[in-house]
C-alpha positions in Angstrom: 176.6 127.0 46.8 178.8 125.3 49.5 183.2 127.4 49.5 185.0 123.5 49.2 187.0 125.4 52.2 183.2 124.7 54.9 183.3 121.6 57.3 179.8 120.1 56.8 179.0 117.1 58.9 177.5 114.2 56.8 174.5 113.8 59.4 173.6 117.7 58.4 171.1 118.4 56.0 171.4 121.7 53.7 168.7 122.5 51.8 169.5 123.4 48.1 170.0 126.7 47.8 171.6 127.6 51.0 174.9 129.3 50.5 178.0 128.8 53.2 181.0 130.8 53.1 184.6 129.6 53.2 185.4 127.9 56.6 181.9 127.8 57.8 181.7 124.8 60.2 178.4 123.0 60.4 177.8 120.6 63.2 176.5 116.7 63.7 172.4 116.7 62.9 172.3 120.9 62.2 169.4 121.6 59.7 169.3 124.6 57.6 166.3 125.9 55.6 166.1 127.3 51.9 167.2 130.6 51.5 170.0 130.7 54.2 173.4 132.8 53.4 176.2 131.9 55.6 179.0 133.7 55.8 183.0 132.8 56.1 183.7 131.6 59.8 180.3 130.5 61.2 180.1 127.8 63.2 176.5 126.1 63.2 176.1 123.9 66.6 175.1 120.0 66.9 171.5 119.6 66.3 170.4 123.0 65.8 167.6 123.7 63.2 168.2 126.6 61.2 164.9 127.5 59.2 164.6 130.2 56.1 166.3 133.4 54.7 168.4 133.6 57.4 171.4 135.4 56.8 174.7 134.5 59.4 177.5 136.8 59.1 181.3 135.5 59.7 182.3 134.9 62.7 179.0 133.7 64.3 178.4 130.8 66.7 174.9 129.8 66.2 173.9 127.0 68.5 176.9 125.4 70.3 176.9 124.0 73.6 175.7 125.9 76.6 177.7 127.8 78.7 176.9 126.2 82.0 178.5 123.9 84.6 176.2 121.6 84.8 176.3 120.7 81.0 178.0 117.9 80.9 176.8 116.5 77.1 173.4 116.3 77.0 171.1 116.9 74.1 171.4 120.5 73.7 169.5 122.4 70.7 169.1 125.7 69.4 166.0 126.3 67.1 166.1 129.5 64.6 163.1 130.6 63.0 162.6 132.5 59.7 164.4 135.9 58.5 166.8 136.6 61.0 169.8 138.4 60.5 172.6 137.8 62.9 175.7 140.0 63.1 179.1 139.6 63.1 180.8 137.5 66.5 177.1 137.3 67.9 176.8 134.1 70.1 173.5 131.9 70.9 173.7 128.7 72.8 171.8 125.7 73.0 169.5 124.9 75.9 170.3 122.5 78.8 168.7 119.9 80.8 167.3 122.6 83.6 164.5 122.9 81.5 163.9 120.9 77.6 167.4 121.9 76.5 166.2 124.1 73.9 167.2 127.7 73.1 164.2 129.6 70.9 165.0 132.3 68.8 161.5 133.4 66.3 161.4 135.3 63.4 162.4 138.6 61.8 164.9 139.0 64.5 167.9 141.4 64.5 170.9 140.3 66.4 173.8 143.1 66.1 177.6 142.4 66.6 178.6 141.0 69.8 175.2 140.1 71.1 175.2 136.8 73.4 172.2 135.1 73.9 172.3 132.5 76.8 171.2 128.7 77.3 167.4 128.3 77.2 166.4 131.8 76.6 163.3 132.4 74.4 163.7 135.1 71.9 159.8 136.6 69.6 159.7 137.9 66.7 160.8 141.3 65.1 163.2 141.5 68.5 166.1 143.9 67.8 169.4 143.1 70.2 172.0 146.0 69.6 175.5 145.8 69.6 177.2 143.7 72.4 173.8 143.4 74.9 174.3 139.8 77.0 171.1 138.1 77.8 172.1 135.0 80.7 169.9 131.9 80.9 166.6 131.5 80.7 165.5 134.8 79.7 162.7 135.7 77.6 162.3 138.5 75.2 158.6 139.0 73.7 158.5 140.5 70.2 159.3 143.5 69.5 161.0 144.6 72.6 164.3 146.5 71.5 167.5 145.9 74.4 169.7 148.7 73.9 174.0 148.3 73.4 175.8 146.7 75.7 173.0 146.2 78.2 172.9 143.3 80.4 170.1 140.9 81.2 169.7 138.8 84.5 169.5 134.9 84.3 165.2 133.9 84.4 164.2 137.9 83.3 161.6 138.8 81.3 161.5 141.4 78.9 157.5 142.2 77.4 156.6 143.1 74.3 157.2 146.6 72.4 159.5 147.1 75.3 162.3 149.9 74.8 165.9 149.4 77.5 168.4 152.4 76.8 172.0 151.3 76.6 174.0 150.1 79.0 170.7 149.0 81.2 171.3 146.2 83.9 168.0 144.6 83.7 167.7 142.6 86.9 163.7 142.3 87.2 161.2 141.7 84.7 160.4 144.7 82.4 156.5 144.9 81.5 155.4 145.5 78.4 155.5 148.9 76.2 157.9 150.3 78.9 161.1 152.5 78.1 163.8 151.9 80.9 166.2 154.4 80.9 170.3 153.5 82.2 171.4 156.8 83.5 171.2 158.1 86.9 170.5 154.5 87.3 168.1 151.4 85.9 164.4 152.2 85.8 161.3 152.8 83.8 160.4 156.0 82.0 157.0 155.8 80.5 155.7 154.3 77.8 157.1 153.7 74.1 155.4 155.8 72.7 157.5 156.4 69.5 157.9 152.3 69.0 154.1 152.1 69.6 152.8 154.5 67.1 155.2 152.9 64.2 153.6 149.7 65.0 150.2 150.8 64.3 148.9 151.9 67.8 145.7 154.3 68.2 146.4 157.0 70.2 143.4 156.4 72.2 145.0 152.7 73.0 148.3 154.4 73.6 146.9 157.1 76.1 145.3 154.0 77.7 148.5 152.4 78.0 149.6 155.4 79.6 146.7 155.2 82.4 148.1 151.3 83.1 151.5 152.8 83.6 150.4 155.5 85.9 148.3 152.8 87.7 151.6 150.8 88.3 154.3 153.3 88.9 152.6 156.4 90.1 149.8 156.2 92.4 151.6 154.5 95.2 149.6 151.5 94.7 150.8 147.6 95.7 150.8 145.9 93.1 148.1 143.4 94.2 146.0 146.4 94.1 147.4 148.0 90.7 146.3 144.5 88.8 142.5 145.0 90.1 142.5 148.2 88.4 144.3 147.1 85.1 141.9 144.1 85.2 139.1 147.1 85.4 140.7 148.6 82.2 141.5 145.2 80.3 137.4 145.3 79.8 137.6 148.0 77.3 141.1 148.1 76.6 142.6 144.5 75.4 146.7 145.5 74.8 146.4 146.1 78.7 146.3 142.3 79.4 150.0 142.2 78.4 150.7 144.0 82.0 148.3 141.9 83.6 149.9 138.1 82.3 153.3 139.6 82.8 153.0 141.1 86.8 150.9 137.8 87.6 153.5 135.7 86.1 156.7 137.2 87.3 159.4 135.3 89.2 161.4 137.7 90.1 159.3 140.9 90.6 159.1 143.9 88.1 161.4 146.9 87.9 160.0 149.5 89.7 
């Protein structure tokens, strides 16, 4: 059910069942999948791919053009995934030429009110983004890593998975994975998520083991050339720790520490 009131461009293709609330604006090329419920006053970008049982509330902008000065028209795209449910006056823009001008976003993602999420970032699955956090470009969030309100994310950060950021964090390095960063006296990590880690299923023998990694990293004084060589001895008979190896090896801009 399409309100006669929604602007659908001719080039867009709806699949059957999709229902779009009054004044809902849906751009050149946009795709969106079977099950979708958009709400009154979303605006669906140029060329973005919308896929299933996503539900947009009003006031949305899902997949317009990048916020960036050196966009200057280029294909620019914003793919959605499956079951997401995206808040009221939430904002997600399309990627830019800096790297395949595609912003990622998986599936069974919840996006609160307010949240902005930047050109080319790449968003997992079962991510929660609470009221009014701002992730800049290029940032990565593995799934499910929560970012607390109103928190802030530096341009090119990474965020692992099962990670935990208090409100009003300024993340401005990566954040490995199954961390809790607390805001207050200032920035920085706080042990493991625990709590998040046993409601997804975690031993507590893998989760004490988690614990050792994050002792190995943040309390023993170590560089962290020498904290990998021991999380590298521990990967052997614990797996999950791999997810702080990939992430230290791989970091740009360092880890919070």
């Amino acid at each position: 059910m399409i309100d006669p009131s929604a602007i659908i461009h001719e080039s867009a293709k709806i699949a059957d069942d999709v229902i779009i609330g009054p004044y809902t604006i849906v751009g050149e090329n946009a795709q969106i999948g079977a099950g979708c419920h958009l709400s009154s006053h979303v605006v669906i970008g140029k060329n973005a791919i919308i896929g299933k049982n996503n539900r947009i509330f009003q006031f949305a902008s899902v997949g317009e053009e990048p916020i960036d000065r050196t966009f200057h028209g280029e294909f620019s795209q914003l793919i959605l995934g499956d079951n997401n449910i995206i808040r009221e006056c939430a904002t997600i823009h399309g990627g830019t030429a800096k790297e395949d001008g595609i912003t990622r976003v998986g599936n069974n993602n919840l996006i609160m009110n307010y949240v902005h999420i930047g050109h080319d970032c790449h968003i997992g699955n079962h991510v929660t983004l609470v009221n009014s956090a701002g992730l800049a470009g290029h940032v990565h969030v593995d799934d499910h890593a929560t970012i607390g309100v109103s928190c802030g994310v530096h341009q090119f950060c990474h965020i692992g998975s099962y990670a935990f950021i208090s409100h009003m964090a300024l993340i401005t390095q990566d954040v490995p994975p199954y961390l809790m960063v607390a805001s207050s006296p200032k920035t920085s990590p706080c042990g493991i998520n625990v709590e998040g880690l046993k409601r997804a299923g975690f031993s507590s023998s893998t989760i004490r083991s988690l614990r050792e990694a994050y002792k190995i990293i943040y309390r023993q004084g170590l560089r962290l050339v020498e904290a990998i060589e021991k999380l590298k001895e521990l990967e052997k008979t614990v797996p999950e720790v791999s997810g702080f190896v990939t992430l230290i090896e791989q970091s740009q801009r360092g880890i919070i520490r």
